[in-house]
N, C-alpha and C positions, 0 to 999 in steps of 0.2 A: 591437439586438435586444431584446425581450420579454423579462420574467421568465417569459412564458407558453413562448415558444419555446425558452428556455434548458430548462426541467425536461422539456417532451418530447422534444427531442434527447436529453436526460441519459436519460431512461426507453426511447428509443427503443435506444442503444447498452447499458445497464445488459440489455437483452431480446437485446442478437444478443451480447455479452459471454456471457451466461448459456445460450443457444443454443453455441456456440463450445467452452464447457466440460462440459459435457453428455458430450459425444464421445469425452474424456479419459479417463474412468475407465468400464468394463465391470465390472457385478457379475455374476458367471458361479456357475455351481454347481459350486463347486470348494472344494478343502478351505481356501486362506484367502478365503471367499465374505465373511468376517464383516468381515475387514481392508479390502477393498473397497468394503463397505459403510459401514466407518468414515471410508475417505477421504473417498468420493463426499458423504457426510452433511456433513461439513466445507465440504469445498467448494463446494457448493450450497446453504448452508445460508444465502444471503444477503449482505447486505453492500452498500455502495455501490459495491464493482468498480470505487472510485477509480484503480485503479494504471494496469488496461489500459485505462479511460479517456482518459487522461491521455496514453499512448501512442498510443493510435489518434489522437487532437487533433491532436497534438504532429506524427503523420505524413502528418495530412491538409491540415498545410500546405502542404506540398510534393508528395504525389501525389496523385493521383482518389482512388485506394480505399488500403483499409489490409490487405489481404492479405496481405506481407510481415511484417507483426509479427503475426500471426495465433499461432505457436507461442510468441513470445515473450511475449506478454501471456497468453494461459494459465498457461507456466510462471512466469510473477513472479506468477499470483494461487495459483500451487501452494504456491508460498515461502511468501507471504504468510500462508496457511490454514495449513501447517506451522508457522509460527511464533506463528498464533495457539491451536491445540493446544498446545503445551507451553507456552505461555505461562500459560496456563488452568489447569496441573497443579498438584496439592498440593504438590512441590517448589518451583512456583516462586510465583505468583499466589493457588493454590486459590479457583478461582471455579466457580461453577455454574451459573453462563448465560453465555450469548453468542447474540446476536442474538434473543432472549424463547426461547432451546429451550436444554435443556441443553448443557454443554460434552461433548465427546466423551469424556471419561474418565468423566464422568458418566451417558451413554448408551450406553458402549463398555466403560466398562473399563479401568483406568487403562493394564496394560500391551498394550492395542490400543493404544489411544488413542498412547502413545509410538511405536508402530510404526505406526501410522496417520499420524503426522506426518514420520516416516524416509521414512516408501514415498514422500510429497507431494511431499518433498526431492529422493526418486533422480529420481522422474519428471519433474520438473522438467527437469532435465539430460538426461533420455532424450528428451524431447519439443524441445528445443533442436536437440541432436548428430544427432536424425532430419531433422530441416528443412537440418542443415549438409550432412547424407550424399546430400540429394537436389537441392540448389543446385550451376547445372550454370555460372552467370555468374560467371565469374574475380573480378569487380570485387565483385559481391556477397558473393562469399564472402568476402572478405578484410574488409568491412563485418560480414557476420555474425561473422565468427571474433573483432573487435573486441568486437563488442556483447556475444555471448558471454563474453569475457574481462572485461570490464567489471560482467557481470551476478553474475560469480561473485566478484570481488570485493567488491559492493553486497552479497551476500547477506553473507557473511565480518564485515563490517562491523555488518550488522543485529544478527548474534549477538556483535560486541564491544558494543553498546547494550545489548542484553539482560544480558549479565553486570556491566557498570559500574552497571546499575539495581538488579540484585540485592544487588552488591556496596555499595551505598549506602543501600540502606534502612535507616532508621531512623538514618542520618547526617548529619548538620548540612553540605553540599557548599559549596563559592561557585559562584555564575554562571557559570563556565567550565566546569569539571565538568559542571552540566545541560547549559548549550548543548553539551559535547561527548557527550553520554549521546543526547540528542536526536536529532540531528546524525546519530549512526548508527541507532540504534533504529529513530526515525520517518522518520525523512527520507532513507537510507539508499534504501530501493526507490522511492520517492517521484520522488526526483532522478533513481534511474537509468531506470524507467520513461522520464520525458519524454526521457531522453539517447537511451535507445534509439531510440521513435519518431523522434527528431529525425535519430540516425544510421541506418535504413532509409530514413527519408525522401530522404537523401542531402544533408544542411543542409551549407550552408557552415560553415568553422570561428569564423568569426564570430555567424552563427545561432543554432549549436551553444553558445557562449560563452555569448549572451546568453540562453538556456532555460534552462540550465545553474543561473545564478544565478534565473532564476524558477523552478523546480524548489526549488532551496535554500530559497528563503525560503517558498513554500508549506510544504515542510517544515516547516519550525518553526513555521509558523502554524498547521501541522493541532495539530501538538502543544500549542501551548498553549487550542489551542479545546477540545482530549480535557481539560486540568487543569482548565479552566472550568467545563468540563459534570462534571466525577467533583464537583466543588464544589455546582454548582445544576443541571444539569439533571434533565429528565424521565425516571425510570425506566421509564415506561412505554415511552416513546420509543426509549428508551436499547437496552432489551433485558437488561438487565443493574442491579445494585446500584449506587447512586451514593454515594461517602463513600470509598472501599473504598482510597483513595492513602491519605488522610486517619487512617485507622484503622492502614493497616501504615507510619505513620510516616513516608513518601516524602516526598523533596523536591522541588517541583514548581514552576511561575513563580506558584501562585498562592499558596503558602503561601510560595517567598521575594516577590513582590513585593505580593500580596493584590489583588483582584478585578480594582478599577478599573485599577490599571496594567497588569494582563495583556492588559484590552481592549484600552488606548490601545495597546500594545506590536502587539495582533492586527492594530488596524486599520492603522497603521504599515507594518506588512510586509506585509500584502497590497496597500497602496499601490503600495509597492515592489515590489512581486513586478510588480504590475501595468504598470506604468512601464517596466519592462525588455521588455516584448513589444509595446510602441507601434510599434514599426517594421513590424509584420504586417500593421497598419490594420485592415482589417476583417475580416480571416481570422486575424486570431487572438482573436475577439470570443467563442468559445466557451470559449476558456482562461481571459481576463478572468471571466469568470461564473464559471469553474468553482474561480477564488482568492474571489470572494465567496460561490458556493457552500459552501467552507470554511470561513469568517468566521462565516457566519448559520446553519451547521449546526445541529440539536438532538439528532444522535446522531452 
């Protein structure tokens, strides 16, 4: 396939993704009309909608359409936007942008902004537990109750990355520490995302295995392409200030390993990442692009 045909698929699903989350949050005239409109801001406020990507891919191996993971790719990008709010917060980050608009504390209010990303959280799990209450297929439901269970541990995990990040700043780590800061942080929804699609799809436990470890290793390839670009990329591009790891002291692959070896390491693992999904042949030709996708990103 095309690099032409790759980006408009990617544009084509990033459009019925963003359609799909639309639907999720109602801003009503109501007394918290303001928190609504914090979430809703967050949540549409852009992004590459990598996650439910990845998951719809992931499920389109195995079925026609991607219907079944419909709630669940919403709620992993509810997560997702919740964790990029307080991540953004004076307490933790203090940033000002995200995505070239302000961050939501910054256009909200710090303590919306905080419950702007709580509410992201609950409804996550409301819009999950809704899809389990109305799943009528015995065998599905025991896949969703899985997926489910899985996803709230991914989440669990994301927030042990956040805190070991925290908790390491401005500390001199080894390479085990990052890869495992990482590991949960970035790669945490990454991994479970494709696990999910793979388990509504209904993959074998073999299938399942081998996404499993392509999942992984994209993981850690998103992460060190995000150290690369805080290092040299485009602000403009970005959406946001680039230096900003650099400045609060963080340790990162490119200040432990410096430029060129983060590359060699990038391109490395999405080799790898890629090499594990050979057996799809050409249905899994959309996943293959979407790890070089991550390799060549500039935001």
């Amino acid at each position: 396939m095309s690099d032409k045909n790759f980006k408009s698929r990617l544009k084509e699903l990033q459009i019925e993704v963003n359609h799909e989350l639309e639907g999720y949050i109602k801003v009503l005239d109501v007394p918290e009309k303001k928190l609504q409109e914090a979430m809703k801001y967050s949540l549409m406020a852009g992004g590459k909608r990598l996650r439910p990507i990845l998951m719809i891919a992931t499920c389109l191996l195995f079925k026609e359409n991607y219907d079944v993971c419909i709630p669940y790719f919403v709620a992993m990008e509810m997560v997702h936007n919740f964790s990029l709010i307080h991540d953004d917060l004076p307490a933790i980050d203090n940033d000002d942008f995200r995505h070239g608009k302000p961050t939501n504390h910054k256009a909200f209010g710090e303590s919306t902004a905080i419950l702007a990303g709580d509410a992201l959280l609950n409804q996550a799990y409301i819009t999950i537990s809704n899809d389990l209450l109305m799943e009528k297929n015995m065998d599905m439901i025991n896949l969703k109750i899985k997926a489910f269970n899985e996803f709230s541990k991914e989440v669990y995990q994301m927030m042990i990355g956040e805190f070991v990040d925290i908790e390491c700043e401005g500390k001199d780590i080894d390479v085990e520490l990052l890869k495992y800061m990482h590991k949960n942080k970035t790669g945490a929804l990454i991994k479970e995302s494709v696990r999910i699609g793979a388990l509504l799809g209904e993959a074998s436990l073999d299938e399942l295995e081998r996404l499993t470890h392509y999942a992984e290793k994209i993981g850690l390839a998103f992460q060190i392409k995000d150290d690369i670009l805080s290092e040299i990329g485009d602000e403009k591009k970005m959406g946001k200030p680039v230096g900003n790891d650099r400045e609060k002291n963080k340790v990162t692959f490119v200040t432990k390993y410096g430029l060129s070896e983060s590359q060699r390491m990038l391109n490395n693992i999405i080799n790898e990442a890629n090499m594990e999904i050979e057996e799809f042949g050409d249905k899994g030709w959309f996943l293959k692009e979407l790890a070089l996708y991550i390799k060549n990103r500039e935001c």
